[in-house]
N, C-alpha and C positions, 0 to 999 in steps of 0.2 A: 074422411081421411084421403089422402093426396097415396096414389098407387106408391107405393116401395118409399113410403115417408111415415113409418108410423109414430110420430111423433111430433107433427101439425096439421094443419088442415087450410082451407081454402074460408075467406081470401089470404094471400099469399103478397108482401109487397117489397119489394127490392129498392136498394137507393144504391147510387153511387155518385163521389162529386170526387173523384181522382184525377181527374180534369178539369181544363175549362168551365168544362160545359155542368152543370150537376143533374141529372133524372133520375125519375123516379119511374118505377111500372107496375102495375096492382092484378093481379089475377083473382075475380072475381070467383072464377072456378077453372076446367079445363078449357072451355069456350071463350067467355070473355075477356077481355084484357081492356086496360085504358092506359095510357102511359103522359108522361106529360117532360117538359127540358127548360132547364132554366136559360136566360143569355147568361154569354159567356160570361165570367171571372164574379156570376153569383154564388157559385158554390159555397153557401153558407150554412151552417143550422138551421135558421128560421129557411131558408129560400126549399130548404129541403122537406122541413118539415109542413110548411106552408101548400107546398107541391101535393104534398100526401094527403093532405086532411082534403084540400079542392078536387082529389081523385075518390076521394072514399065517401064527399060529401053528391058527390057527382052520380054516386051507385045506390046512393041512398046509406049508406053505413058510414060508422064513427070508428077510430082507432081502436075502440074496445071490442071490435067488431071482428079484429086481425084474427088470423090462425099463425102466422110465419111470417118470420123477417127472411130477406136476403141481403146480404153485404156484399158490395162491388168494394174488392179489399185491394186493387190496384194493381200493379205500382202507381206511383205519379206522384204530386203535388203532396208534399209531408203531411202541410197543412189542411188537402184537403180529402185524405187520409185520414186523419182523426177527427174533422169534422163530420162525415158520412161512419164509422165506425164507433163515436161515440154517442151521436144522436142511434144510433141501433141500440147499443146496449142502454142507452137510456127508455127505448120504447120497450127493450123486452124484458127489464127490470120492473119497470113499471106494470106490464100487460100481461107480466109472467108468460113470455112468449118463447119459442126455440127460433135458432139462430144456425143458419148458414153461409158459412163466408167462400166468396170465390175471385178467385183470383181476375184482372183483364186478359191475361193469356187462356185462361178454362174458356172465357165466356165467347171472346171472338176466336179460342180454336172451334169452339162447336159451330157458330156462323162459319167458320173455314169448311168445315166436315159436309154441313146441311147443303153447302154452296157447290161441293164435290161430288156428293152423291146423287145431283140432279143429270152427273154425267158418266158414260158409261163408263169410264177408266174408274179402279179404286182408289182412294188418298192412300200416299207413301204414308206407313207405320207410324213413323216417328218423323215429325217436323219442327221448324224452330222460329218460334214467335219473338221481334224484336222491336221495343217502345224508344224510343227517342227519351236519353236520358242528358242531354246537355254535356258538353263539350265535349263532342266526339267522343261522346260514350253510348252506350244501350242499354238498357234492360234485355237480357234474353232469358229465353224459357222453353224449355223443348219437352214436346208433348207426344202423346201417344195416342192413334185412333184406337177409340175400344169398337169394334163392331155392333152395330148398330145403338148406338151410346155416344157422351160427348166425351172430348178428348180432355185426358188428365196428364197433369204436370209430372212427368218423370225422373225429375232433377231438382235441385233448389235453384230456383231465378238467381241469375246472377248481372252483373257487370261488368261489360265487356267493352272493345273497340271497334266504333263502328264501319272501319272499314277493314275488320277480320272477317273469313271465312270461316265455316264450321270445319272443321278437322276430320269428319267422317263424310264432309260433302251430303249433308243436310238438305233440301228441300226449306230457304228463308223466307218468310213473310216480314215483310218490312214497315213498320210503323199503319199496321190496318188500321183503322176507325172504322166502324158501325155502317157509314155511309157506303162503305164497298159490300156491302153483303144485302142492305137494306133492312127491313124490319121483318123479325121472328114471324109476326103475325100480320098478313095480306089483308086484314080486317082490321088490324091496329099501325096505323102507320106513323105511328109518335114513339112507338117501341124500337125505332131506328135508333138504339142507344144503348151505351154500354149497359146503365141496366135492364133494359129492357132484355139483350143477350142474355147478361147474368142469373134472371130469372127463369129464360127458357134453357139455359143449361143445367138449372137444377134442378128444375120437374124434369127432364126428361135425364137427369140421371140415377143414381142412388146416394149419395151424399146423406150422412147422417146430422142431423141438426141437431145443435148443441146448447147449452147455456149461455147466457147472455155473456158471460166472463171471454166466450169463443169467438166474438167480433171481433177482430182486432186487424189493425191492416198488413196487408205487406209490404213493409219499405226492405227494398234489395241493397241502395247504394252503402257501399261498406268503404269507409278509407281506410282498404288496405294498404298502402302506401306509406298510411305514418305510422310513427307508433305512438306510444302515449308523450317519450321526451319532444317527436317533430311538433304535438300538439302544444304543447308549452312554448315551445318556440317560436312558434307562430303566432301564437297568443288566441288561437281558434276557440278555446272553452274560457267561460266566466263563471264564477260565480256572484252574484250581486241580489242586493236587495230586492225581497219578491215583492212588491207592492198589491193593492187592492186592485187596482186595472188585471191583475193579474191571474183574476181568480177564475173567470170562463177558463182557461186555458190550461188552468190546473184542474179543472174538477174533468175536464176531458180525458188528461194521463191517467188520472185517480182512478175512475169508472173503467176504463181500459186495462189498469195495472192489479186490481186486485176485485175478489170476488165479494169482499164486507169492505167496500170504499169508505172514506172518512165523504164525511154529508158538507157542503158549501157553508154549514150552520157552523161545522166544527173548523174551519179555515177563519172565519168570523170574528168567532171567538178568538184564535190564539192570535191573531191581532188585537184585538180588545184587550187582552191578557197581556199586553207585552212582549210576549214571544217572540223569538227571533225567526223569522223565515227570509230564504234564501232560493233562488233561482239558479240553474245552471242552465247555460246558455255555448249553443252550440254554433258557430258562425250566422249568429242572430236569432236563432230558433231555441224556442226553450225546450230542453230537452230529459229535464229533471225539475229537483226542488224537495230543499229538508226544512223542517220545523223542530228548533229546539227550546228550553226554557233552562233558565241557571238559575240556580238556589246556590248562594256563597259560591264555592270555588267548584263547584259542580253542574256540570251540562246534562240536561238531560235530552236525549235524541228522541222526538214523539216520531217522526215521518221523517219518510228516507226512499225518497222514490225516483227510478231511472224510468221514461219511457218506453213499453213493453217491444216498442221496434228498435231502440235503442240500444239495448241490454245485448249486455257477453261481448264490450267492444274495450272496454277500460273506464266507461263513464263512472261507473260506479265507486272506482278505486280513487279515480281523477277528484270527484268529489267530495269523499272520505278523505281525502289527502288534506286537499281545500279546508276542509272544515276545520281537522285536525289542527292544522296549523293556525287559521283564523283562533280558536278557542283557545293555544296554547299562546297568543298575543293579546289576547283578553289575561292571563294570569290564573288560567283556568286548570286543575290541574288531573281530573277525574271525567269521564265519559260513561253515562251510563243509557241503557235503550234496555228495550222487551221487542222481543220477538216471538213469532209462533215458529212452533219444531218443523213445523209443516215447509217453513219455507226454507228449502235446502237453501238455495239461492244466495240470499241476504247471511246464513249462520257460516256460509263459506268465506264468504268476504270478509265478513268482521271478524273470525278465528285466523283467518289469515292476517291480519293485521294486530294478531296480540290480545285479543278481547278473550276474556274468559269469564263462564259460567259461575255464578253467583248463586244461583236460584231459580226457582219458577213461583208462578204467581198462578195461584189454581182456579182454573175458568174463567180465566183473564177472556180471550175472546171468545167474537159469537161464532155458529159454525154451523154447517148444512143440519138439516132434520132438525133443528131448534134446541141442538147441545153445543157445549162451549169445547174450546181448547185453549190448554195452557202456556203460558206466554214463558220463555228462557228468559232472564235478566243476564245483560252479559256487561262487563265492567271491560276499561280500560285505562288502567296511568298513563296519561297523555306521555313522558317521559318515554313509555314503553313502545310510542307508537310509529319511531322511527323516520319524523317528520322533520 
């Protein structure tokens, strides 16, 4: 067991592709390390997972061989965000592995901290790590040295101006990389990389690892600026037809968005089936995606899914709008979906739009410890729906 981790063990393997660049770094045990970096703008699934298996084939071990994932959960790149966060929960799904996710502000404040205490002065308490977020904007995040420990995020990452000051006169590090601190390990010098950090800030913290469901990344940019009318205006959200190309991209949200994901098999299918699926699309980035099926004048909603970094912003409603409307120009005239009770989330949204409780369907889904839960059928008169 991994000290103040009782809940994986060694080897231990981190990714991160929130960047350019994508790495990987593998701890062997507390000694060993190998680390390895892809060129830049690889940041893919394969290049990530290709990276890991040449490092663990390298030590003599196979992926079955893992004790612990780590997740480099960003900020950065949407896209390469959910590629390093999905390929995790696909490894610790599979490997029944525990999962820790950290943030790029955790992992190069702790290379800030290691890089400080080599000098007699102590690091100021609280300092403010800031990523280069495009168009004169930033990612900030303000952190806190813990004594003899890595530094944790004190605030929720936000977006800011990048040519603001901090308001309490902060202490700024401004757009660090890896290369200013160099690598964790004097014996590994490929671990010059976010994840390589990522994983030395988590053995040497306490961070509890969680279920595979807990990878997920951090994306900070919020347009707070529009509301949901600027958004229409602008014409910034689509909804359109989700095609087969389309499916890597979906089973990534899926694995991401919920803990019993729908299988590639079953996306497959409701193609083959006819079904109607549909994409939401966020100034070019997909950012959702529903599955329905109509029998006479009735729709029936299978999936309903927002992007777990996306969510609590209006996409949800924007989309239900979308549909709403779509299906009452079909001549459609009844809305019907299953939900589980569990998911406060989605029974908010859709009572909030009129939908009411019909029934439940008993041990409808599957659920932890190999018992089921019952699924809410909730109706709505499209007429009712205020579209």
């Amino acid at each position: 067991m991994i000290e103040g981790q009782q809940t994986w063990s060694y080897p231990v393997l981190a990714m991160d592709s929130s960047h350019d660049v994508a790495s990987v770094a593998l701890a062997l045990d507390a000694r060993t390390w190998l680390a390895k970096q892809s060129p830049a703008g690889a940041a893919q699934a394969s290049s990530l997972l290709r990276m890991a298996e040449d490092l663990l084939s390298q030590a003599g071990r196979r992926l079955s061989d893992l004790g612990g994932l780590v997740l480099g959960q960003g900020p950065g790149s949407f896209t390469g965000l959910r590629i390093a966060a999905g390929l995790t929960q696909g490894l610790a799904r599979s490997l029944n592995l525990k999962v820790v996710s950290i943030s790029g502000f955790e992992a190069l404040g702790h290379a800030h901290l290691l890089s400080r205490r080599a000098h007699p002065e102590p690091p100021s308490e609280d300092f403010i790590i800031r990523f280069d977020a495009r168009l004169g904007e930033v990612y900030e995040g303000r952190l806190r040295a813990k004594p003899n420990s890595i530094a944790v995020l004190v605030e929720s990452p936000h977006v800011g101006l990048a040519s603001s000051t901090h308001p309490e006169g902060l202490p700024i590090m401004v757009e660090p990389r890896p290369t200013d601190f160099g690598s964790p390990r004097s014996d590994c010098p490929e671990a010059c990389s976010l994840a390589g950090w990522s994983l030395a800030a988590v053995l040497a913290g306490d961070a509890q690892a969680g279920a595979a469901f807990s990878a997920q990344p951090l994306y900070v940019r919020q347009k707070v600026a529009q509301t949901i009318e600027e958004r229409r205006r602008v014409k910034a959200l689509s909804l359109l037809t989700l095609e087969p190309q389309d499916l890597a991209s979906v089973m990534v949200i899926e694995q991401q968005a919920y803990p019993f994901p729908w299988s590639s098999g079953n996306f497959k299918d409701s193609f083959a089936s006819g079904y109607h699926l549909h994409k939401l699309v966020d100034q070019g980035a997909m950012v959702g995606y529903l599955v329905w099926m109509r029998v006479m004048e009735e729709a029936h909603l299978l999936n309903f899914t927002i992007a777990p970094a996306r969510q609590r912003r209006g996409l949800g409603q924007w989309m239900f709008d979308a549909l709403c409307q779509h299906l009452q120009s079909l001549g459609i005239r009844r809305l019907l979906l299953e939900v589980r009770p569990t998911n406060h989330a989605a029974i908010r949204l859709y009572k909030k739009n009129a939908m009411t409780e019909i029934g439940r369907r008993k041990d409808y889904y599957p659920s932890v410890n190999q018992t089921r839960e019952d699924a809410v059928v909730l109706s709505l008169t499209l007429a009712d729906a205020g579209t």
